[in-house]
N, C-alpha and C positions, 0 to 999 in steps of 0.2 A: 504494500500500500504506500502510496506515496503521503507520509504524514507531515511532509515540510514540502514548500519551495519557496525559492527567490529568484527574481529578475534584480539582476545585477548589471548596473552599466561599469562601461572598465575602470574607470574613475575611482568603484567599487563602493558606490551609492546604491542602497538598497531602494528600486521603486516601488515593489509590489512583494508584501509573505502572505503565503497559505498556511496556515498550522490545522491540523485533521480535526485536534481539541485540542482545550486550554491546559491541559496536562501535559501536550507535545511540543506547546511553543517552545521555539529559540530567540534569546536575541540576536536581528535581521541583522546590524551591525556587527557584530563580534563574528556571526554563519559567513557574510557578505568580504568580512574586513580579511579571514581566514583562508577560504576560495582562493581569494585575490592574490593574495600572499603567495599558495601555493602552484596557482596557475604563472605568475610571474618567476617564480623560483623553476615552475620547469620550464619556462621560455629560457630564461637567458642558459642557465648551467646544462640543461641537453638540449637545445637551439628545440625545444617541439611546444608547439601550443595546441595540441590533438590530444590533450588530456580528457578523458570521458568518464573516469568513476572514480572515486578514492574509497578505500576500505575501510572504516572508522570500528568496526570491530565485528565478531563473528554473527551477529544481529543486523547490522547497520550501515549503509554506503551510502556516498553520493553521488549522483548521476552527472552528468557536466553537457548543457546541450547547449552547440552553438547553432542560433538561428541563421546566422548568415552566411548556412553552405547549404541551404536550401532555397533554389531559385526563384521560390513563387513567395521566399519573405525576403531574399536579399534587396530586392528593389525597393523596401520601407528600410529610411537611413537610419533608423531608432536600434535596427536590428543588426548593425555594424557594429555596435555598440555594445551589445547586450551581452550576455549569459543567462541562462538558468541553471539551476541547481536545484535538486531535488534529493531530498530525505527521505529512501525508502526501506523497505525489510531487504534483509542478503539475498534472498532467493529471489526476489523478484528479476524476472528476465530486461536484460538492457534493452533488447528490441524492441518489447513491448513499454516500458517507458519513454523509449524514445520516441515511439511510436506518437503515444498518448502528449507528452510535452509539446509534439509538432503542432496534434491538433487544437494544442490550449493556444498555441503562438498561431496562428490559423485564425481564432477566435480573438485572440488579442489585436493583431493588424486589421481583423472587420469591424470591432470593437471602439477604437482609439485613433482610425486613420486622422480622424478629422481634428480629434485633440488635440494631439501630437503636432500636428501642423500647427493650431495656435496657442497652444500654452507653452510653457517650459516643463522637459520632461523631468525635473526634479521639483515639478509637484505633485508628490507620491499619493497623496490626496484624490488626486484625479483618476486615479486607477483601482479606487477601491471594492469597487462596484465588479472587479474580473474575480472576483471571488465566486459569484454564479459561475460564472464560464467553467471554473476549476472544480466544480463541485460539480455541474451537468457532463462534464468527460470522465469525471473518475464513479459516475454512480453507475452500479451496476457493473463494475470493474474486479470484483473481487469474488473470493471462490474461499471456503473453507474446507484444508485441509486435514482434516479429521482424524482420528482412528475410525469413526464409525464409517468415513466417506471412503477409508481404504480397505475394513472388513467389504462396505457392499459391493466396492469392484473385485474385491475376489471371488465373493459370491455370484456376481453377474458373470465371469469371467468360466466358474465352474457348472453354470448353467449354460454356459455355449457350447463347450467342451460334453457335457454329461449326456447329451440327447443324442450326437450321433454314434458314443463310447459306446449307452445302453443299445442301438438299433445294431451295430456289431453284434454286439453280446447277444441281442433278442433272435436277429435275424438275419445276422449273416454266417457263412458257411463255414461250417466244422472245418476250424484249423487244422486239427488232429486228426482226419482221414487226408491230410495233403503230406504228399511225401516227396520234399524238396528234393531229395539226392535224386528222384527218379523223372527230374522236370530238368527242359533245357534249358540251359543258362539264359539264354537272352530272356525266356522269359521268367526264370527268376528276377532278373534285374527289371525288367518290364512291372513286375507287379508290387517289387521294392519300392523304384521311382514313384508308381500309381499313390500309392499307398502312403509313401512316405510325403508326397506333393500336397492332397488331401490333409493327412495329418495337420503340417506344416501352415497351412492355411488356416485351418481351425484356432489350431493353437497360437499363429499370431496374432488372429483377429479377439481372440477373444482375452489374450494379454494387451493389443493394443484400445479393449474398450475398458476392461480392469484397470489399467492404468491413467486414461482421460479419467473414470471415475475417481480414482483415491486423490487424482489433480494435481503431482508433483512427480518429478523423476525419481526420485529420493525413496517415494511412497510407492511406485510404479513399481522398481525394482525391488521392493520388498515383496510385494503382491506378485509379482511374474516367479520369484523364487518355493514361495507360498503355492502356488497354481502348478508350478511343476512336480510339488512333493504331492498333493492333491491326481495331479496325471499317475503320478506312479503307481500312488494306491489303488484306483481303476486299475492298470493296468494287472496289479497281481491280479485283484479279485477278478478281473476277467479268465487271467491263464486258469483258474481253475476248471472253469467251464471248455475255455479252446483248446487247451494243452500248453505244453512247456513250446510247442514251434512258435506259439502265436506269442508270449512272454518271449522268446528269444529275440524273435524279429520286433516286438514292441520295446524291448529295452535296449535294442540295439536305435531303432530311432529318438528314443527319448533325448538319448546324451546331447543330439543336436537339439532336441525340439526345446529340451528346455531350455538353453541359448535362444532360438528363437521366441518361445514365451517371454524372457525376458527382453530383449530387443522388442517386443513388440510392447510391453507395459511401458519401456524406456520413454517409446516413441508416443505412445497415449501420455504420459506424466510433461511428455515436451512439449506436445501441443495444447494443451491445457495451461502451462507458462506461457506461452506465447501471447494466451488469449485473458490469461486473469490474471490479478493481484494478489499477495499474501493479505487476508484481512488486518486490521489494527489488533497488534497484542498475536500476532502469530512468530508462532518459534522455525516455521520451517521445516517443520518435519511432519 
């Protein structure tokens, strides 16, 4: 969640803070004066001014967005000028902040064009009112991270999984009358690939919907580990019914499938950062 910002001209005059609550304020001065300090400290001593985050501790970073390497606000001169900084949780993804600051600076130059032309931009005053703006972009931005929201993508996860393990089980063909040594290779490998392709599909889609659900990489990859131990257990109680062929050729796919279980929670817990905010008071896990 982004629970600070500031628009900072380089000068390193604060014109505009957002604070989430009165519990999160900073003083704009001392957030504003700090920045400034440390973006001029990496100017001159590593010639770079493409500073974009700093780590202020295992909870806490700031984001660094300059509006005027974006073409459709470099032509507003205010924006030559400026910086934002943003106070949010560790885990929050840079893109999607970056994303969301764009649009607030988006809403500020429709906002202010006409201000900005006749006042002077250090009356901070005049800008108090973007505090809508900052509050209509970040509503609906956020997603909690739960245990309960990472039990239900397991759950959802082993109900994807479960329906076509049991129609094997119910109603597909006795493992145990197929006698590999007396089949031709190609089409062993033939029914390996079949089988193993299907699997493989299953089990990423339903790690890649387990893990949007739990709504972090962190959670994802717990729940795709979780889903895998879960596959396993299917699988014994299956061999008792198919035989030990259909156990051998299931636990010979598993080694990869659980790999892909989790690769596929990875990729659900990514896109879910992508798309939301860690709520206020979240620890990121």
């Amino acid at each position: 969640m982004i629970e600070n910002l500031y628009l900072v001209l380089d000068s390193g005059i604060c014109i505009f803070a957002y604070n989430a609550t009165e519990q999160l304020k900073l003083d704009e001065n001392l957030v504003s004066g700090f920045m400034s300090a440390i973006m001029q400290f990496s100017k001159e001593t590593f010639q770079d001014s493409t500073l974009e985050k700093v780590n202020i501790s295992n909870r806490k970073k700031i984001v660094v967005y300059n509006p005027s390497k974006e073409p459709s606000l470099a032509e507003m001169a205010i924006f030559s000028k400026l910086r934002m900084y943003a106070v949010v949780d560790y885990y929050d993804h840079e893109r999607l902040i970056q994303h969301l600051i764009k649009e607030m600076c988006r809403r500020f130059k429709e906002r202010y064009k006409d201000t900005i032309a006749t006042k002077s931009i250090n009356e901070t005053s005049a800008f108090d009112g973007f505090v809508d703006d900052v509050r209509a972009v970040l509503a609906g931005k956020t997603y909690p991270r739960t245990l309960a929201r990472s039990r239900l993508g397991l759950l959802v996860s082993f109900l994807i999984i479960i329906i076509p393990v049991l129609a094997v089980i119910l109603f597909g063909p006795d493992f145990r009358a197929i006698e590999i040594s007396g089949l031709p290779l190609d089409r062993v490998v033939n029914f390996l690939v079949l089988v193993g392709g299907v699997t493989a599909v299953i089990i990423f889609t339903s790690g890649l919907v387990g893990g949007y659900i739990a709504g972090s990489r962190k959670n994802a990859v717990k729940t795709g580990i979780r889903l895998t131990i879960l596959a396993f257990i299917l699988i014994v109680l299956a061999s008792f019914r198919q035989g030990t062929t259909f156990f051998g050729i299931a636990a010979v796919l598993l080694v990869y499938l659980g790999l892909i279980s989790i690769i596929g929670s990875y990729f659900g817990g990514y896109l879910r950062d992508l798309q939301f905010l860690y709520p206020l008071g979240s620890t990121g896990t």
